[in-house]
C-alpha positions in Angstrom: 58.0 56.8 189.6 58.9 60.1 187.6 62.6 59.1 189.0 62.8 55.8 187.8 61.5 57.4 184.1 64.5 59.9 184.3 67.3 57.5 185.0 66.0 55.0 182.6 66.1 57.8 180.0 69.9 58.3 180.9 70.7 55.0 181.0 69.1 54.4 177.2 70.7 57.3 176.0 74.4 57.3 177.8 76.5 55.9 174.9 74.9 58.0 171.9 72.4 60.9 171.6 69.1 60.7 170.8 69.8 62.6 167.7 72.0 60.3 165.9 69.2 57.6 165.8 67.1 57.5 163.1 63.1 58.9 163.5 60.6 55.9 162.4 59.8 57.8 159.8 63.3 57.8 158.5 64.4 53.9 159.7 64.7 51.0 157.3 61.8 49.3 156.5 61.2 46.3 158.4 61.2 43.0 156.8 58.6 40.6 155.5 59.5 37.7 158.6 58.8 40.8 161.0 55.2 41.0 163.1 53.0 44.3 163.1 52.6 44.0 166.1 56.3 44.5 167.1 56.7 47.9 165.3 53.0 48.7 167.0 54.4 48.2 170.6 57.9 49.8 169.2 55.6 52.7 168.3 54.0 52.7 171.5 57.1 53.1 173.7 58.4 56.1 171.8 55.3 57.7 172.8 55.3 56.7 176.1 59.1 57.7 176.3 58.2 61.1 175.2 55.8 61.8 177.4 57.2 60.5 180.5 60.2 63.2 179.4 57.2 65.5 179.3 55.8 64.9 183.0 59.6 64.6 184.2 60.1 68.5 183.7 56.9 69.4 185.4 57.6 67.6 188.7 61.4 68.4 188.5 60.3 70.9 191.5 58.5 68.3 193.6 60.9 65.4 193.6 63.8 68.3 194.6 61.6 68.9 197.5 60.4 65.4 199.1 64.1 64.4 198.6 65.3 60.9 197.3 63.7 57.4 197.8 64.9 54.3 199.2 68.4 53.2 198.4 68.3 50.3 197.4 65.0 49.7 195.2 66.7 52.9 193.0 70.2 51.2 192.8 68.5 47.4 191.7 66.0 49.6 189.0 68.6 51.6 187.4 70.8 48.5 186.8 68.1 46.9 185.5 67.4 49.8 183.2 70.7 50.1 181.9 70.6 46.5 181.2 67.5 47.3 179.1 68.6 49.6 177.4 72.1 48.3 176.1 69.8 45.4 174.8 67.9 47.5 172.9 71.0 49.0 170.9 72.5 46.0 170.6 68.8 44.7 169.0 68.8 47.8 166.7 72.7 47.5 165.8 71.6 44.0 164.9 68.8 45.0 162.9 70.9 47.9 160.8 73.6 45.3 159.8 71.1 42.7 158.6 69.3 45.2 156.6 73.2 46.1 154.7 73.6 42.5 154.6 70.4 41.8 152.9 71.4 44.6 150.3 74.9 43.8 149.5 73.7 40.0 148.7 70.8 41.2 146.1 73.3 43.9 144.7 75.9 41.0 143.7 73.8 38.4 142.8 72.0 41.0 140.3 75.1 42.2 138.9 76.4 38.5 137.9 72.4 37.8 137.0 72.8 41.1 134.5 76.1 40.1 133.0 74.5 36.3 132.3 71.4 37.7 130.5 73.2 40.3 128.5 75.8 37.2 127.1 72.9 34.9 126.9 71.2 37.5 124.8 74.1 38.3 122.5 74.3 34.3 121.6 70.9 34.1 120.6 71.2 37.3 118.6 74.4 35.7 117.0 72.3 32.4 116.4 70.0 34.1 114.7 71.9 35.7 112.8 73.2 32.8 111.5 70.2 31.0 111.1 69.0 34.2 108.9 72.2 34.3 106.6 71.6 30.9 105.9 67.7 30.8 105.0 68.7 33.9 103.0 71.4 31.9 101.0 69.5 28.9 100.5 66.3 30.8 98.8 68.4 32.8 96.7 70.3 29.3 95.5 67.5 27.2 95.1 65.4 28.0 92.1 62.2 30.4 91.7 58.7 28.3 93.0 55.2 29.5 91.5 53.1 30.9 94.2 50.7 28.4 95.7 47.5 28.8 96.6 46.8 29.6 100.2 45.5 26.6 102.4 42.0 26.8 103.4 41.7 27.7 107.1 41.9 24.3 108.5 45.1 23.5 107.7 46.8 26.4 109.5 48.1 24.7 112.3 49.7 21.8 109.7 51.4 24.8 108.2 53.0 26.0 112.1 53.9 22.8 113.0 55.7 22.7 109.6 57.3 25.9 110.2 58.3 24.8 113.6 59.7 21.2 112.2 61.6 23.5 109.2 63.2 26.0 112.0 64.0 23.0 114.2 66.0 21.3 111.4 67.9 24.4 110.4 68.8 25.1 114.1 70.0 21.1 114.3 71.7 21.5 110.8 73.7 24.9 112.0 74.2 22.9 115.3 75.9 20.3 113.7 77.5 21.9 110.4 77.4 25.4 110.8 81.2 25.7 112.2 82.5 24.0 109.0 79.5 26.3 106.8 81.8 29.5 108.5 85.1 28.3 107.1 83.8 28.8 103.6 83.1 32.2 103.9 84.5 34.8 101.7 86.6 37.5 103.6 89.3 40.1 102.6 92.8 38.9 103.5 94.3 41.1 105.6 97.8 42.2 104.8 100.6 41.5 107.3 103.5 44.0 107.4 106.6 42.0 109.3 108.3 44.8 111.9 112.0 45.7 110.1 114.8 45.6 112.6 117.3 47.9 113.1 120.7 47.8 111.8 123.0 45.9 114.4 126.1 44.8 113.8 125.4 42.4 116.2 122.3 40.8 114.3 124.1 41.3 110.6 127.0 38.9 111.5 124.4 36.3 113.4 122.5 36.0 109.9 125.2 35.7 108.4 126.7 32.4 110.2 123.0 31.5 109.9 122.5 31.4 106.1 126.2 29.9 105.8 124.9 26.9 108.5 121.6 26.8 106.5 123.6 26.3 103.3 125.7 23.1 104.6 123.7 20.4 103.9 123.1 21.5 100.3 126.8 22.1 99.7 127.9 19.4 101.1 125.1 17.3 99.1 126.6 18.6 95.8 130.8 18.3 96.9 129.5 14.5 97.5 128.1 14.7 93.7 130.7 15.9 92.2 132.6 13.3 93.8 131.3 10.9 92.6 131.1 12.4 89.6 135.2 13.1 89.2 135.6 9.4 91.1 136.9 10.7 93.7 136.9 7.3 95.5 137.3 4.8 92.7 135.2 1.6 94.4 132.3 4.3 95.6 131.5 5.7 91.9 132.0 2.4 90.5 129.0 0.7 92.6 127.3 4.0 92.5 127.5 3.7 88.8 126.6 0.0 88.6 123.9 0.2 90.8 122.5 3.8 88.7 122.7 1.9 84.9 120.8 -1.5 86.4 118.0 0.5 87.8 117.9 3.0 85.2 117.8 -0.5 82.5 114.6 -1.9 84.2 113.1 1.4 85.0 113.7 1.9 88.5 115.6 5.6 88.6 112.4 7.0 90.6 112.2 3.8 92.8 115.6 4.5 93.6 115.9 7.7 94.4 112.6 7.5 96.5 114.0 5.0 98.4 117.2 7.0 99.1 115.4 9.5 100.5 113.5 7.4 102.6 116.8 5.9 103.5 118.4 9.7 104.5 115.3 10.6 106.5 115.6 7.3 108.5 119.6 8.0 109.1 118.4 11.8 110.3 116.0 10.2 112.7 118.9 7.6 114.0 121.0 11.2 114.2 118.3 13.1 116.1 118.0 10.2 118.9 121.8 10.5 119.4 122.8 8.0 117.2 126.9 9.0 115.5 126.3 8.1 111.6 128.5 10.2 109.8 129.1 9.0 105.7 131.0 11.3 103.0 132.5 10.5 100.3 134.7 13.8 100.7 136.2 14.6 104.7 134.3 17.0 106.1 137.1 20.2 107.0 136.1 21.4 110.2 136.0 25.5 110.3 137.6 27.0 113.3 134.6 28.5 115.6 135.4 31.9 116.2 134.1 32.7 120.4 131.5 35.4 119.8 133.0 38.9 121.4 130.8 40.9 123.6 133.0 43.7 124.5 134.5 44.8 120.8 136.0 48.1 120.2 135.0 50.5 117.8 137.2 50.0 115.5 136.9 46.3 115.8 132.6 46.8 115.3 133.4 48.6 112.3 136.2 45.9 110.5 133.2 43.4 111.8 130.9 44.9 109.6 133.0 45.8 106.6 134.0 41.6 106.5 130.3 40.8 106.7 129.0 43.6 104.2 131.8 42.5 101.7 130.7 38.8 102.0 127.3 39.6 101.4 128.0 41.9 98.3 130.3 38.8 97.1 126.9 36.7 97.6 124.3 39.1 96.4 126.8 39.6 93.1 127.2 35.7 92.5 123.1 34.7 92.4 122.5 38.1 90.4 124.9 37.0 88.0 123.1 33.5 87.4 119.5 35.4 87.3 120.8 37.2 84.8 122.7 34.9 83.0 119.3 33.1 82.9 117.5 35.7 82.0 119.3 36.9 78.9 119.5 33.3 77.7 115.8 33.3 77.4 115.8 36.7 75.9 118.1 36.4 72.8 121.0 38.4 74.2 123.0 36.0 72.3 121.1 34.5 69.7 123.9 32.0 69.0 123.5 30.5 72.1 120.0 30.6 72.2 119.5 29.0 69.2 121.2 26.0 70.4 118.6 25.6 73.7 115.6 26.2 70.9 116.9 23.4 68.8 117.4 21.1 72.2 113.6 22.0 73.4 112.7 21.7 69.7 113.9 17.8 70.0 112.9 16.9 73.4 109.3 18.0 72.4 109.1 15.8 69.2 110.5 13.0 70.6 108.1 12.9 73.7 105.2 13.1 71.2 106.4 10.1 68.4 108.4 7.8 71.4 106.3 6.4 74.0 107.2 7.4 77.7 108.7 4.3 79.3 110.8 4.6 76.6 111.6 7.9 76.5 112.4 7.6 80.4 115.1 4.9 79.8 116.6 7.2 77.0 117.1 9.9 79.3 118.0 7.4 82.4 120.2 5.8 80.7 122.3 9.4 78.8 121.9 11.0 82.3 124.4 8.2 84.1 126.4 8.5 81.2 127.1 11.9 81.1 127.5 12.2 84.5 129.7 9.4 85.4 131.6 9.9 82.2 131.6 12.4 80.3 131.5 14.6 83.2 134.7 13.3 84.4 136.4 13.2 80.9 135.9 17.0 80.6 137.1 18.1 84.1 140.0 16.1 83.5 140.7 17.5 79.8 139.7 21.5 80.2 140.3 21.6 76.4 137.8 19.0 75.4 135.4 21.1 77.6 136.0 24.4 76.1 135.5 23.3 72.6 132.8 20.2 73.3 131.3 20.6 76.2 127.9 22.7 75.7 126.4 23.8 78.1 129.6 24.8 80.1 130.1 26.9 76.6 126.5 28.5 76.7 127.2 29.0 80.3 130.5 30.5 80.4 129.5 33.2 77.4 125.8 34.4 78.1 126.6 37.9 79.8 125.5 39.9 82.7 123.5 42.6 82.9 126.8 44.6 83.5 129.3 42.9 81.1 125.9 44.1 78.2 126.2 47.6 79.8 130.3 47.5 79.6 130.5 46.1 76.2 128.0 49.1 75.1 129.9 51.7 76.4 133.4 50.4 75.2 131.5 50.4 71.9 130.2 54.1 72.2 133.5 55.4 73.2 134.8 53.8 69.7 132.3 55.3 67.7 132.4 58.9 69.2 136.6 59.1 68.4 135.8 57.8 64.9 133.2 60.0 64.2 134.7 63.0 65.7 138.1 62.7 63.5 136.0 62.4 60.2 134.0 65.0 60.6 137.3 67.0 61.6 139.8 65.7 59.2 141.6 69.5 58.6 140.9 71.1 62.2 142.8 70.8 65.2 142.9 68.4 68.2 140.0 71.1 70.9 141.3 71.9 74.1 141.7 69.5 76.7 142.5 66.2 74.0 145.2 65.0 73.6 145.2 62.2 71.0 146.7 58.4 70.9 149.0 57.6 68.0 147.4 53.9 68.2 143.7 54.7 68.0 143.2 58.2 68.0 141.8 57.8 71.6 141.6 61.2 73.9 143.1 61.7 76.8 141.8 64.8 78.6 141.5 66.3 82.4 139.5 68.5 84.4 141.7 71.3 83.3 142.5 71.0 79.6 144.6 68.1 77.6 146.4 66.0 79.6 149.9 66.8 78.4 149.4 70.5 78.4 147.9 70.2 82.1 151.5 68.2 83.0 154.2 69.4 80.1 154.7 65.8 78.7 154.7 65.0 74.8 151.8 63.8 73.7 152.8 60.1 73.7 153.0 59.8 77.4 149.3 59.3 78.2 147.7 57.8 81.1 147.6 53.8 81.3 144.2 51.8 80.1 143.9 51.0 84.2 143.7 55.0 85.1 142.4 56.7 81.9 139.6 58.8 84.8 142.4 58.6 87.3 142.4 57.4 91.0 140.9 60.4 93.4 143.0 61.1 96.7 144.6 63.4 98.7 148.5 64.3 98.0 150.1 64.9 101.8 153.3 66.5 101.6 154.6 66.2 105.5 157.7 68.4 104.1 155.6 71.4 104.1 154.2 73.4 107.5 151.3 75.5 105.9 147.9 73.6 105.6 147.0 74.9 102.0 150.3 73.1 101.0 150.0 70.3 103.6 147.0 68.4 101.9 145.6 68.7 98.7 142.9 67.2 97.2 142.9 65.6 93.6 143.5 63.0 91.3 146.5 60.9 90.8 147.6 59.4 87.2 150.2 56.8 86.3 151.8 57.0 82.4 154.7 54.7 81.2 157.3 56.5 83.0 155.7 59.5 84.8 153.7 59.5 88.1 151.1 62.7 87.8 148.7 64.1 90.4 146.6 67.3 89.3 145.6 69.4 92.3 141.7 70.5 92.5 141.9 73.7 94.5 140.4 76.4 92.8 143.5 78.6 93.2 145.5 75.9 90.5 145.0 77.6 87.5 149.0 77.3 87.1 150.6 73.9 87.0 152.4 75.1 90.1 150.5 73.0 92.5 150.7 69.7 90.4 152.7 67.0 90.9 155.1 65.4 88.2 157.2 62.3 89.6 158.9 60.4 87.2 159.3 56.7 87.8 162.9 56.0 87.7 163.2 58.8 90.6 160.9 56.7 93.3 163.2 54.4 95.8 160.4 53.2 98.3 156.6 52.0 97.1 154.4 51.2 100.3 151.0 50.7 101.4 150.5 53.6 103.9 147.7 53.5 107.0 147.0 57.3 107.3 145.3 57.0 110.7 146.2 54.0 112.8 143.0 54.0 114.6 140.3 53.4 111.7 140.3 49.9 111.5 141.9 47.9 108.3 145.0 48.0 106.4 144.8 52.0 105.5 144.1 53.9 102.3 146.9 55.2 101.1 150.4 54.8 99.3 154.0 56.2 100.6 156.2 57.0 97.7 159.9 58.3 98.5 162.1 60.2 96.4 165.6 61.6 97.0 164.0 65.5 96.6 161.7 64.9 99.7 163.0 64.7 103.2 159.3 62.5 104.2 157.6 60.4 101.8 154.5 61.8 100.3 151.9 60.2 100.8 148.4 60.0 98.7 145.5 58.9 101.1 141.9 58.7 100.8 142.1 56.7 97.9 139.2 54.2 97.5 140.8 52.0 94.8 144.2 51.7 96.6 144.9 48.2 96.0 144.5 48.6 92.0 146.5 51.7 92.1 149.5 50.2 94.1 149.8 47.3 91.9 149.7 49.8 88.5 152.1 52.1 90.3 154.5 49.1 91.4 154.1 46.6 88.2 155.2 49.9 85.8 158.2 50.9 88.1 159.4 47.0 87.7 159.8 47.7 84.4 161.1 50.9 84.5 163.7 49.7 86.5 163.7 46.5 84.4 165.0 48.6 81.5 167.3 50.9 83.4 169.4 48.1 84.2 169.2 46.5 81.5 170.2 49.5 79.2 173.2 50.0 82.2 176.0 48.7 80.3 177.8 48.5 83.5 176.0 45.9 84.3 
């Protein structure tokens, strides 16, 4: 018997020690669908088991002595033991993972169960909220009520079922209204700062082609007017004309131009579905599509961004212009001109006050088709008549800009200050660095003293009106080999037969490093490109002469174009008069 205890206690314990079991004290608890009774007779056979290990050490002695049993009763028990016992750790394996299973389900169900509660709780605190803000509102808009006496005790519960009713009807009102109550409420705008892009050539010449495509319609809308206007097509403004004076003799100019705009968006929807309408009264010129360039040089970026930068100062200049035109009309810049748009307000208001509308409306129908279908196209075809009749092309054409006032007051200062100065200095001399005009008594001076002393010419050879400051540049003289007399910085004047360039450097006290060339001494003018490759057409001006080997050449020079037609128109003439004066010739 104490044999069969030992090799069932092997056969239990073979796969795992006893140690890595859990003691009962330590084990799970059992669950409610479990019997006492089961954990009772559990108990029982751990005690058992222990004490049968107990009695097997005693009589380890004995058993060695009478020697082992009968074969085959020991083999069929121990299998039957080992049976046994992987049954019973296959029972407890079973009964640890439905234990884990039994907490993992009530661990995910509470979390979801948690998250419900805390959003069902945050409604109802949102409700009543609501339901608050609005009591509030409505007792401080409805008027003051005297206190009333309390009810007597019996009619308490009236009063809660009241209270309940009056809460029920608030929650059904917010129910149904309260979404359209929150639209109404006050708040703060918030201001929106729109991100600024970077500067991309890329991006500057897409918005570009995007305002110009935006601006098609309208400018094609207004070609088409004046059009008709200068009858451009003879049998077009003639109905359009017919058809304008009819409508605008019984009173239907707004009918009519509603119902041409009907009749446009109906012709844009026929467009839209694929439909090929196309009506002008002027052919549309087709613009060559220039292929966008992906892969542009540097050179070619930069010329890219010069062309759109000048279009949109061209642009920028042409609408300031008109704002300011507007402007100063309004604020008696010119009071000539404003007078006359007082006196045509003054009559448009007293006549809509004594003359009825309809009227009133067939007056201006009526002078509107005139003057646009006639008297429009008499003064574009007679520019005289419109200079001296038309008026507002007259107010239009002589209300100044901002920068024509601000040019017109400095040519005005600069004619005072001469004036003044020779009065007040009738016996002194000219000061240094002025040279005076014959004409006017106008002052020519330089960085460096008077103009003729800084070159050695008479005092009637000043600078031309067009380069009174002078033109700054760079004189390169590829003649000489040191760099100090390679390039020089200064400024370059023109006079009526001279060509003058006064040198910067600090070292030019002397005239030595100025430049005198007279006219009539120059063989070659040309437009010179200093450095091939920045892009456009260059910045400077070759000028030959038999004493120089190279032409010099002045570059840097921002205001090229002006200075090469000064420099060329004067030595037209000079050479005008030399051969004329050749009697040779």
């Amino acid at each position: 018997m104490s044999s069969m205890r030992r090799h069932l206690d092997r056969i239990r314990f073979r796969g795992q020690k006893r140690d890595e079991f859990l003691d009962p004290a330590e084990s799970p608890n059992t669950s409610d669908t479990e019997c006492p009774e089961e954990g009772v007779a559990k108990a029982g056979v751990c005690v058992r088991e222990t004490e049968d290990m107990r009695d097997g050490d005693g009589e380890q002695q004995s058993d060695a002595q009478a020697g082992p049993g009968p074969f085959s009763a020991d083999e069929t028990r121990t299998d039957l033991n080992e049976v046994k016992g992987h049954l019973e750790i296959a029972l407890l394996e079973k009964h640890f993972l439905q234990e884990e299973l039994k907490k993992f389900r009530e661990e995910s169900n509470m979390e979801a169960l948690k998250q419900e509660l805390e959003k069902e709780r945050g409604r109802s605190s949102e409700l009543e909220q609501k339901i608050r803000d609005i009591m509030r509102s409505s007792f401080e808009d409805s008027p003051p009520l005297k206190p009333k006496p309390s009810p007597p005790p019996a009619a308490s519960s009236t009063a809660q079922q009241k209270d309940v009713l009056s809460d029920s009807l608030l929650k059904w009102l917010y129910a149904r209204w309260g979404v359209y109550i929150e639209d109404f409420r006050f708040q703060p705008e918030e201001p929106t700062v729109e991100p600024e892009e970077p500067l991309s050539a890329k991006r500057l010449t897409e918005n570009m082609r995007r305002l110009k495509r935006g601006f098609k319609p309208v400018t094609n809308f207004m070609r088409n007017l004046s059009a008709l206007s200068r009858w451009y097509s003879v049998y077009t403004s003639a109905i359009a004309f017919i058809v304008y004076m009819y409508a605008a003799w019984y009173g239907w100019v707004i009918p009519m131009f509603l119902f041409l705009a009907l009749l446009r968006l109906s012709l844009n929807f026929l467009i839209a579905r694929g439909w090929r309408i196309q009506w002008s009264i002027v052919p549309e010129v087709s613009e060559p599509v220039e292929p966008p360039k992906e892969d542009l040089t540097v050179s070619e970026k930069f010329q890219l961004v010069l062309d759109v930068a000048q279009k949109a100062q061209n642009l920028f200049g042409r609408m300031a212009n008109i704002l300011e035109k507007i402007k100063n009309l309004f604020m008696w810049v010119e009071p000539e001109l404003t007078r006359k748009l007082y006196v045509g307000l003054l009559v448009a208001f007293v006549s809509s006050c004594l003359l009825p509308y309809k009227l009133l409306g067939f007056i201006i129908g009526v002078y509107a088709g005139i003057k646009f279908f006639i008297i429009d196209f008499i003064f574009k075809s007679c520019p005289k008549l419109r200079r001296r009749y038309d008026t507002p092309y007259i107010i239009w054409t002589r209300l100044p800009t901002d920068l024509q006032l601000k040019e017109r007051n400095s040519a005005t200062m600069s004619r005072r200050v001469p004036a003044s100065a020779g009065r007040g200095s009738l016996g002194a001399a000219a000061p240094l660095g002025a040279g005076r005009d014959e004409d006017g008594g106008r002052s020519y001076s330089t960085k460096r003293g008077a103009f003729h002393e800084v070159f050695n010419l008479p005092e009637n050879e000043p600078p031309l009106t067009v380069c009174e400051n002078g033109w700054r540049c760079c004189l390169i003289n590829r003649d000489r080999k040191t760099p100090t007399d390679y390039i020089r910085n200064g400024v370059l004047y023109v006079t009526e037969h001279h060509l003058c360039f006064e040198s910067s450097s600090s070292r030019s006290g002397s005239s030595k490093r100025n430049k005198v060339i007279k006219l009539s001494d120059i063989t070659d003018i040309q437009k010179y490109k200093v450095l091939s490759v920045l892009p456009g057409s260059g910045m400077g001006i070759s000028i030959a002469t038999p004493s120089t080997q190279k032409p010099m050449v002045f570059g840097a020079m921002m205001h090229r174009d002006e200075a090469f037609d000064a420099i060329t128109s004067q030595h037209a003439k000079i050479t005008a008069m030399g051969v004329a004066s050749d009697p040779d010739t």
